[in-house]
C-alpha positions as a printed NumPy array, in Angstrom:
array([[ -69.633,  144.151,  -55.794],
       [ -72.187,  145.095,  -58.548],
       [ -75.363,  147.466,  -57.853],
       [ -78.224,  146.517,  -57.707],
       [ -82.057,  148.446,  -57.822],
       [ -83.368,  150.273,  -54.696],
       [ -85.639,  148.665,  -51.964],
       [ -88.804,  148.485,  -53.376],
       [ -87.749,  149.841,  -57.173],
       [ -88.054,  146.695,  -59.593],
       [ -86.921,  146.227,  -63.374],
       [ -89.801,  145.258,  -65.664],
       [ -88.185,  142.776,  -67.555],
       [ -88.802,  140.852,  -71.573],
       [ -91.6  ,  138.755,  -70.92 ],
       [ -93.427,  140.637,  -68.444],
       [ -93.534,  144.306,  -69.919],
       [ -95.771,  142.705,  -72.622],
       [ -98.089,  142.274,  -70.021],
       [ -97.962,  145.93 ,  -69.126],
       [ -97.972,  147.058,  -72.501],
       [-101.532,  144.923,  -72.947],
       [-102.56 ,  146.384,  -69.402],
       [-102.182,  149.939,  -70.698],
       [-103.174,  149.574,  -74.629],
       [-106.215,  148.057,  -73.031],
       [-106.846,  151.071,  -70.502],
       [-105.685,  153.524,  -73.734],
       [-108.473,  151.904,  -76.156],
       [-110.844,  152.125,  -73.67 ],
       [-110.534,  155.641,  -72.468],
       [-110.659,  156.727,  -75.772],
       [-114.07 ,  154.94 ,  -76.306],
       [-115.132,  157.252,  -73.309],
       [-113.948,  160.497,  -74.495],
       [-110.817,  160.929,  -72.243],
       [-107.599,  162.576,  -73.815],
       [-103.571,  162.321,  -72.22 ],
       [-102.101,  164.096,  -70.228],
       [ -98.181,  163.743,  -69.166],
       [ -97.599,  165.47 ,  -66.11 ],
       [ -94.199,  166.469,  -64.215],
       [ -93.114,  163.413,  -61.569],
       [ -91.463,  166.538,  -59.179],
       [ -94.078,  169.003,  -57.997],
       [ -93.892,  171.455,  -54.683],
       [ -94.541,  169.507,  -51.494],
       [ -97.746,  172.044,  -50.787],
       [ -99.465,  170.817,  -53.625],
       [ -99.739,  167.534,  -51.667],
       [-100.215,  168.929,  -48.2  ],
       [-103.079,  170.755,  -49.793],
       [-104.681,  168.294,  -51.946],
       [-104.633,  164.91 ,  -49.681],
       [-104.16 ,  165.742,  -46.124],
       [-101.53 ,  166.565,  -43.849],
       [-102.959,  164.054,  -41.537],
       [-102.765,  161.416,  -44.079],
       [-100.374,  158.261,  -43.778],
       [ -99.125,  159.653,  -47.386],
       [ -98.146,  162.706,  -46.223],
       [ -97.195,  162.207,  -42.461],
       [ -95.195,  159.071,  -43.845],
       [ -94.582,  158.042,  -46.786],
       [ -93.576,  160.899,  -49.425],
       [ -90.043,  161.159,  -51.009],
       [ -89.447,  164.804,  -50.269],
       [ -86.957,  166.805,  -50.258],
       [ -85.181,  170.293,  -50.569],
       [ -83.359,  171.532,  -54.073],
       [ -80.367,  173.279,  -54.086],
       [ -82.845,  176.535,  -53.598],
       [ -83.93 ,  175.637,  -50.295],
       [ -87.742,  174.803,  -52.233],
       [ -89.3  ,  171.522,  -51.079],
       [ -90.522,  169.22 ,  -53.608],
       [ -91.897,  165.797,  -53.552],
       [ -91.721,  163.013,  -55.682],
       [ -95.828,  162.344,  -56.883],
       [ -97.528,  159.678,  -54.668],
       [-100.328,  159.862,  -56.419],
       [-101.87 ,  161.062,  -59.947],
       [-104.95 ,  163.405,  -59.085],
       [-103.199,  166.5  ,  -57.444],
       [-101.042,  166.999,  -60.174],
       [-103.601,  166.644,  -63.322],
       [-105.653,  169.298,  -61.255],
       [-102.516,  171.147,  -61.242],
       [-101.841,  171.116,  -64.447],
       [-105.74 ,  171.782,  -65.436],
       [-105.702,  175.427,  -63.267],
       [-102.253,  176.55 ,  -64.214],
       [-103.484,  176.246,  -67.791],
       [-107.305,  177.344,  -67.702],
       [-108.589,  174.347,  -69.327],
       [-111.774,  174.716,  -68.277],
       [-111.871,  177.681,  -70.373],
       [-111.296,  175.79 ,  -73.314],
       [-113.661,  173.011,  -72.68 ],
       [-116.306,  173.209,  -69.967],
       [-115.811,  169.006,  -69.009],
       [-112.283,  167.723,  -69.446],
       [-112.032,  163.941,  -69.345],
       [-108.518,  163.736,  -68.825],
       [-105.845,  160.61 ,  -68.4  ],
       [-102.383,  159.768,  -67.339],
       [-100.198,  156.84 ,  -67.008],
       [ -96.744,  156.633,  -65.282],
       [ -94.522,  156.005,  -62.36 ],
       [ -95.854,  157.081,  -58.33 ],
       [ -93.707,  157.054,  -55.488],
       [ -94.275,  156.192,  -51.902],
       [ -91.689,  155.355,  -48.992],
       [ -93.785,  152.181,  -47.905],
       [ -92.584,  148.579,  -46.87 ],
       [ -92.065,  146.551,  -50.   ],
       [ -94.467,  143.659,  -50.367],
       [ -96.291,  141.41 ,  -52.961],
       [ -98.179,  144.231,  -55.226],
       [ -96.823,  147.367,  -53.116],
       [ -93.602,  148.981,  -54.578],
       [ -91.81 ,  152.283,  -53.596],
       [ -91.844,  152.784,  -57.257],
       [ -95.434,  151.816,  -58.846],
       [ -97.41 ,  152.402,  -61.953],
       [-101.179,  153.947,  -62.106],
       [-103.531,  154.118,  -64.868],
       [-105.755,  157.51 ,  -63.654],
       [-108.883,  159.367,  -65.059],
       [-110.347,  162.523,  -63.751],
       [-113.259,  164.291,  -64.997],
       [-113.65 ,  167.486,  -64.137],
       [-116.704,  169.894,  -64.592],
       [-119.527,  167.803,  -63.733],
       [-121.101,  166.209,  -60.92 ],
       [-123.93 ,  164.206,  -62.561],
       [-124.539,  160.665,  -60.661],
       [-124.599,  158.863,  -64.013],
       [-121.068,  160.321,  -64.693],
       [-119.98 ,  158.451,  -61.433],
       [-121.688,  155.303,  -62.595],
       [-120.127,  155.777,  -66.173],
       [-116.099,  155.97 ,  -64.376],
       [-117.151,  153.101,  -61.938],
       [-118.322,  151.005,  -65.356],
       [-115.322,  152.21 ,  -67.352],
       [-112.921,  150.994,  -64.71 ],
       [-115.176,  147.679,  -64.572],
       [-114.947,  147.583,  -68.206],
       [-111.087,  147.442,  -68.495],
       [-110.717,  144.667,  -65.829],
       [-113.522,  142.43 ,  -68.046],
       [-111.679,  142.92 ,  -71.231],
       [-108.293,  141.812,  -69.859],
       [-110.182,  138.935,  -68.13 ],
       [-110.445,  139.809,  -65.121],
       [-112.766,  139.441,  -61.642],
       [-112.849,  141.46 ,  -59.337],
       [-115.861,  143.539,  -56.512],
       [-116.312,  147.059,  -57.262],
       [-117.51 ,  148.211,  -53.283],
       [-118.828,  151.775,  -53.313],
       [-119.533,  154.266,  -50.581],
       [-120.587,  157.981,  -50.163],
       [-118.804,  160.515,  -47.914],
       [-121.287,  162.971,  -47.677],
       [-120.459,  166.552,  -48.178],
       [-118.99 ,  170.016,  -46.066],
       [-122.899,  170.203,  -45.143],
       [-123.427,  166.462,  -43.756],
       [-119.518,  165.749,  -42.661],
       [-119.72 ,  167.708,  -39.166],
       [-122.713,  165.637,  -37.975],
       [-120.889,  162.723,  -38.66 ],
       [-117.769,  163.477,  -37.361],
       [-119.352,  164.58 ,  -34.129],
       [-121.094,  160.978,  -33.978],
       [-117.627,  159.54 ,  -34.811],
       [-115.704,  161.555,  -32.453],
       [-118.533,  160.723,  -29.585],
       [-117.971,  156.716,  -30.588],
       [-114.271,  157.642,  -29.965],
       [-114.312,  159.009,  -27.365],
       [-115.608,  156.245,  -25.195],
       [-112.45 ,  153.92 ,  -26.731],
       [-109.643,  156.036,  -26.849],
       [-107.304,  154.261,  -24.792],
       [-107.342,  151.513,  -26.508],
       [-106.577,  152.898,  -30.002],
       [-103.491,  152.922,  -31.813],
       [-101.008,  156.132,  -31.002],
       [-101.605,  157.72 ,  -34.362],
       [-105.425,  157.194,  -34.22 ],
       [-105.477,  158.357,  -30.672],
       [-104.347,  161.544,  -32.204],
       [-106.208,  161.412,  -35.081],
       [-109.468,  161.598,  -33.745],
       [-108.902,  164.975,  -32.256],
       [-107.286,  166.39 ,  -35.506],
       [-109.354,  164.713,  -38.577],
       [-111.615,  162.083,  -37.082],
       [-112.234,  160.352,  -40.267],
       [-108.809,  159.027,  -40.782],
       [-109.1  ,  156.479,  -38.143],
       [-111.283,  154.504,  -40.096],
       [-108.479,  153.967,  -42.626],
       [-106.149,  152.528,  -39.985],
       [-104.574,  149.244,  -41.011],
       [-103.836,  148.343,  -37.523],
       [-106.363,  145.019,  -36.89 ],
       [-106.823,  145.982,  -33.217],
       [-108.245,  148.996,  -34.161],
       [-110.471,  147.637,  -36.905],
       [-111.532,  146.024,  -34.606],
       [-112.394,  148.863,  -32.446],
       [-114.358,  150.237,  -35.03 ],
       [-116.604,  147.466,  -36.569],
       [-119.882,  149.319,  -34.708],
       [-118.858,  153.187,  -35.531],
       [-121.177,  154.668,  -36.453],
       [-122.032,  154.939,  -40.386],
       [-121.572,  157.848,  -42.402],
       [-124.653,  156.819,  -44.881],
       [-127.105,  157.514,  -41.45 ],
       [-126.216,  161.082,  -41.345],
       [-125.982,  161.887,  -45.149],
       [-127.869,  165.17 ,  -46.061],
       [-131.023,  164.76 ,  -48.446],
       [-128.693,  165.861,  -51.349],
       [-126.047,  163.608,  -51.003],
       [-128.587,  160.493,  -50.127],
       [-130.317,  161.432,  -53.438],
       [-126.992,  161.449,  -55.238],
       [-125.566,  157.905,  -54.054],
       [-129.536,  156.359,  -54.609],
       [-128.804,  157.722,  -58.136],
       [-125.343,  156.453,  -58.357],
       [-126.654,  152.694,  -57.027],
       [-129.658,  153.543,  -59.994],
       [-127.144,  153.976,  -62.683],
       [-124.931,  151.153,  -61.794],
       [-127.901,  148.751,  -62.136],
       [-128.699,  150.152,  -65.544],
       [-125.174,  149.676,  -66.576],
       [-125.431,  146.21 ,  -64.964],
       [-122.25 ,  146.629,  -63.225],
       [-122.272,  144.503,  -59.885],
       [-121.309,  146.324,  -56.594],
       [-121.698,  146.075,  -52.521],
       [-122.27 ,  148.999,  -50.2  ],
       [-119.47 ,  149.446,  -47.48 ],
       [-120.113,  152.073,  -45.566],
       [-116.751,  152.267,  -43.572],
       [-114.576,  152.094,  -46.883],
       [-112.78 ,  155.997,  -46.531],
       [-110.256,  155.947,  -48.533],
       [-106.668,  157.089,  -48.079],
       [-106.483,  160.928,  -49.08 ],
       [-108.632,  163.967,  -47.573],
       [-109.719,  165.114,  -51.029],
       [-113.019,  163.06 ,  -51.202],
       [-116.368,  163.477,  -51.017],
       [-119.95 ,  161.572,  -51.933],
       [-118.823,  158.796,  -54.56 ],
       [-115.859,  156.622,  -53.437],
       [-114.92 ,  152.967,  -54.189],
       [-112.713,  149.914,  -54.748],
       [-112.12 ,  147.254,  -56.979],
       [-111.242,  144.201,  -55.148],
       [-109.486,  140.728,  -55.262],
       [-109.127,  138.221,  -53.073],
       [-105.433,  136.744,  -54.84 ],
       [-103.553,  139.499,  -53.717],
       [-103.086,  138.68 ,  -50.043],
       [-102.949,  141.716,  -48.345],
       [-102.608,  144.206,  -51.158],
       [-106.838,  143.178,  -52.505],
       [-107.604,  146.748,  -53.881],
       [-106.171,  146.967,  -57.724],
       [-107.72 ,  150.655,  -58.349],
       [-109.991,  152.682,  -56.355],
       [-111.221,  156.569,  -56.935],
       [-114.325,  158.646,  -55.806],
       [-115.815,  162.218,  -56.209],
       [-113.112,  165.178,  -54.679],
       [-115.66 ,  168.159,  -55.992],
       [-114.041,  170.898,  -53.851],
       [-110.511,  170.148,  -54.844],
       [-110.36 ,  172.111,  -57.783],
       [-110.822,  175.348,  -56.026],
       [-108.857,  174.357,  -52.898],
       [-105.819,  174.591,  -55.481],
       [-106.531,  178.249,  -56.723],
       [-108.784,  177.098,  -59.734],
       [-112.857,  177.427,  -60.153],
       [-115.349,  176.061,  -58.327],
       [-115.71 ,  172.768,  -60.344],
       [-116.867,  169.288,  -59.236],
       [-114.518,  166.457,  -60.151],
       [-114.281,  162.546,  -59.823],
       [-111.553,  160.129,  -60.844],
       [-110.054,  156.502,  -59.871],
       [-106.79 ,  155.145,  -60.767],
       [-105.584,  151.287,  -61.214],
       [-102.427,  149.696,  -60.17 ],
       [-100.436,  148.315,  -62.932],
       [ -98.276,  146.113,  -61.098],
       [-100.99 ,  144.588,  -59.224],
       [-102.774,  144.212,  -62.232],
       [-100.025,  142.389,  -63.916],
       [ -99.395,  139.986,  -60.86 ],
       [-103.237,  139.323,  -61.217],
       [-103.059,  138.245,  -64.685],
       [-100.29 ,  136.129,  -63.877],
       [-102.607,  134.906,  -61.063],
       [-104.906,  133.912,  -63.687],
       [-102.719,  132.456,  -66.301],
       [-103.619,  135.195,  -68.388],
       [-100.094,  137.084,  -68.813],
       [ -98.619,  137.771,  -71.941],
       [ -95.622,  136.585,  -74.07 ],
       [ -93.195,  138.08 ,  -75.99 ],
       [ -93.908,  138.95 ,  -78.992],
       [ -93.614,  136.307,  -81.958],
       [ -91.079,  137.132,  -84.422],
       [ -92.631,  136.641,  -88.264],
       [ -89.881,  135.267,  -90.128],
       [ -85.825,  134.569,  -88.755],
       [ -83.858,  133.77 ,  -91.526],
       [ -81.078,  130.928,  -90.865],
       [ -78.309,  132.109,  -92.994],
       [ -75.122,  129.631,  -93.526],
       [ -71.852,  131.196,  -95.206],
       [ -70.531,  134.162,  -95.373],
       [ -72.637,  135.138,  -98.285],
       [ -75.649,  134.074,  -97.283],
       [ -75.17 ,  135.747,  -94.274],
       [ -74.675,  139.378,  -96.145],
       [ -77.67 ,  138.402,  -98.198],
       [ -79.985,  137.932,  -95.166],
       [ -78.675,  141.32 ,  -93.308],
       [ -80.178,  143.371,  -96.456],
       [ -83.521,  140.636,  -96.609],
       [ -83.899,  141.404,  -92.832],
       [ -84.018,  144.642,  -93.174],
       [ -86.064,  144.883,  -96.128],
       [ -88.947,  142.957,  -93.924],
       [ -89.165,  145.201,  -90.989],
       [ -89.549,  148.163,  -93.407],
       [ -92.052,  146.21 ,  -95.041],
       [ -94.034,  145.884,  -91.218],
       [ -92.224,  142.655,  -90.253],
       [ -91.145,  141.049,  -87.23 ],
       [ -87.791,  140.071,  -88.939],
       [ -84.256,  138.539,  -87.002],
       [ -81.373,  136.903,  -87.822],
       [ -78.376,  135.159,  -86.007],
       [ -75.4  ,  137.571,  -87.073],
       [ -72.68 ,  135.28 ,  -85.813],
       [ -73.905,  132.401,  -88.811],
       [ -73.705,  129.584,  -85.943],
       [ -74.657,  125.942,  -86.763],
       [ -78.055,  125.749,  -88.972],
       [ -78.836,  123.915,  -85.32 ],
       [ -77.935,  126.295,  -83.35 ],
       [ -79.777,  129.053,  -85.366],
       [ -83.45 ,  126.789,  -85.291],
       [ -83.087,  126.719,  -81.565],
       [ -82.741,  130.337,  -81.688],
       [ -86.1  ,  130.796,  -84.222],
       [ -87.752,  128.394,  -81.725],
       [ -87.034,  130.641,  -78.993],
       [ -87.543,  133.482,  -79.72 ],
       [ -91.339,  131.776,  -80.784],
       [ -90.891,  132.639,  -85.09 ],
       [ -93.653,  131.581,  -86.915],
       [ -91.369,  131.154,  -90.016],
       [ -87.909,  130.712,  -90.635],
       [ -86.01 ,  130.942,  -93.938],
       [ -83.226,  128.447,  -94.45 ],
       [ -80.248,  129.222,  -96.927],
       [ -77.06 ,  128.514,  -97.469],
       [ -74.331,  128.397, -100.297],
       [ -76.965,  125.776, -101.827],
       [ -79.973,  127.68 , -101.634],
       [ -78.073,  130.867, -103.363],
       [ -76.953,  129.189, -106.162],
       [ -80.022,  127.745, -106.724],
       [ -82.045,  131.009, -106.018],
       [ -84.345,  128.939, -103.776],
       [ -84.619,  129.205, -100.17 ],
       [ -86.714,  126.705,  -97.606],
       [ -89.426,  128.521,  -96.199],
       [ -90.669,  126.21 ,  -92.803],
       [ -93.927,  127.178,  -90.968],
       [ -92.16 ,  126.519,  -87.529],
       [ -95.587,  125.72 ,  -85.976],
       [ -96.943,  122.546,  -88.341],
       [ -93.078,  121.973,  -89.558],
       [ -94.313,  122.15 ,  -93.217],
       [ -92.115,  123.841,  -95.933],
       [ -91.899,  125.431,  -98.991],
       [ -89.438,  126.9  , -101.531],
       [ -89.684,  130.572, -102.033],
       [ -87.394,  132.374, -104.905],
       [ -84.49 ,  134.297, -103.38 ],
       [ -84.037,  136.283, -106.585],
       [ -85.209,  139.951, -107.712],
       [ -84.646,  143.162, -105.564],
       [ -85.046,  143.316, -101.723],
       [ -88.086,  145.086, -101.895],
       [ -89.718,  143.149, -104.721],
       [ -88.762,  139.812, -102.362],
       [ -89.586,  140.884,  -99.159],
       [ -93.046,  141.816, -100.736],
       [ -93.838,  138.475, -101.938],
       [ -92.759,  136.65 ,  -98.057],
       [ -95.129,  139.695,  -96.877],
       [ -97.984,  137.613,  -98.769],
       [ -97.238,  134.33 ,  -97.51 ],
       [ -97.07 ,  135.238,  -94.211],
       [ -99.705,  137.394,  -93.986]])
């Protein structure tokens, strides 16, 4: 019996990973334009830098983390999610010191014990950005419109919804209002939100239970009982949107997953997802810097879900193919087929997309192969071509051909194909 991948762990195959490479060079170009540098962190980290960061009442962390114990007793968990670990990274290494606003990215695998579905993997892919050091309104506009900016340039549409979640000052008014509202519907609430309301009120309204959506389509809104500061800060975030003309709806209920935020949060939407609509989301999480042990510095950041990304584009026709290959040379005899190992070789050093059929099948056979694998040229030769010192260049698109001298050095040759097909 053969093994196969995990639940919910899913090869990226030829003919899809192009798409993710053009989802991430797209996302790299981009955050470049904007300023933001790499940053490769660890996939293992110590289970308390999660507790800490998103919430021990949090479906993540109550739920749905791979953790576990190492052969030292210390737990460690698997990252199910980008943020905590950049900020990590950023106090254990003082790099505020060396530059008072980091704009900071990664890109790699997350990991979350969920229930496999159309766009939601155990194993899946983020795109993430965090800047740290500022808490300027136009700063949240500018991530918001960065993150719109890659979804337009790989042809994408999507709503950006945005929200604010007020701050330590105007969170205990509304969680009193919220826990009031509760109150009076407790008994018909889901188990964990009937013990969520006690603990971190807040969480309920990310329940994906539809009963208790239901429950909670007249709670009261967190955007009534904002302080003046905060109000003033999400007016000037809705300001600097406009001026960036980047389209967006207020929903005041949206709270997001992880404990971390406050003010700015928001989603970018679909509706060709089914169930899974949200295909990167982020907000504002200015105390979390010092909650880890580092300075008091504000911080905002949003991340994007390659997979769903990728099923998106495929949604919308708009995937990409494998790459073409520039020339395959079709190589009949023995000799010929020593001849076009070297000339094969000499075109991929010269920047080429080069290939050849090593086994020297049927000149049939070998076209088939060109057409497949989507050549734009193929060079024909054979035991007539050699002695002649002529091969048969064919554009494999418009089927026209040429002759093309097979003689001189490998470098001087592969040169002169270089200028014909380029």
């Amino acid at each position: 019996m053969s093994v196969k991948a995990l639940k919910g762990f899913k090869d990226i195959l030829p003919g899809t990973v192009e798409t993710w490479q053009r989802i991430e060079q797209t996302g790299r170009d981009i955050f470049h334009r904007f300023g933001f540098f790499e940053i490769k962190v660890p996939i293992l980290e110590k289970t308390k830098l999660f507790q800490r960061s998103i919430g021990e009442t949090t479906d993540i962390v109550e739920k749905e983390m791979y953790t576990f114990a190492d052969r030292n007793g210390s737990s460690l968990t698997m990252r199910p999610e980008g943020t905590a670990p950049v900020l990590r990274a950023y106090v254990e290494h003082a790099l505020h010191v060396k530059k008072p606003i980091q704009r900071l990215f990664t890109i790699g695998p997350m990991f979350r014990h969920e229930r496999p579905q159309k766009g939601r993997l155990r194993q899946f892919h983020q795109m993430s950005v965090e800047v740290l050091g500022t808490n300027h309104p136009m700063v949240d506009a500018e991530v918001m419109g960065m993150a719109w900016l890659i979804l337009k340039e790989l042809g994408l549409s999507v709503s950006l919804e945005i929200n604010s979640l007020g701050c330590p000052k105007c969170r205990p008014e509304f969680n009193q209002a919220l826990l009031d509202f509760l109150e009076k519907r407790a008994d018909k609430l889901c188990l964990d939100c009937q013990r969520r309301r006690l603990t971190n009120p807040l969480r309920v309204l990310d329940c994906k239970s539809q009963h208790c959506r239901e429950q909670y389509e007249n709670a009261p809104s967190i955007l009534d009982h904002l302080c003046p500061d905060c109000a003033e800060h999400f007016s000037s975030v809705k300001k600097n949107l406009d001026l960036l003309n980047v389209p967006y709806s207020v929903n005041s209920f949206m709270v997001r997953g992880l404990d971390y935020y406050t003010r700015t949060t928001f989603e970018l939407l679909t509706d060709n997802l089914g169930a899974q609509s949200a295909v990167g989301a982020g907000g504002r999480y200015d105390g979390l810097v010092k909650q880890l042990g580092g300075p008091d510095v504000p911080g905002i950041g949003f991340a994007l879900g390659v997979e769903r990304l990728a099923l998106l584009l495929e949604h919308e026709g708009l995937s990409s193919e494998e790459p073409q290959v520039d020339c395959f040379i079709a190589a009949l005899g023995d000799e010929a087929l020593a001849r076009a190992f070297v000339m094969v070789n000499a075109l991929r050093m010269r920047g080429l997309r080069a290939a050849m059929d090593h086994q020297g099948r049927s000149l049939k056979n070998q076209m088939k192969q060109a057409g497949r694998m989507k050549a734009r040229y193929a060079l024909i030769m054979g035991e007539d071509e050699l002695e002649k010192g002529e091969g048969i260049l064919r554009n494999m698109e418009n089927r026209e051909q040429q002759n093309v001298e097979l003689g001189g050095d490998s470098s001087a040759w592969s040169t002169m194909i270089k200028k014909i097909l380029v």
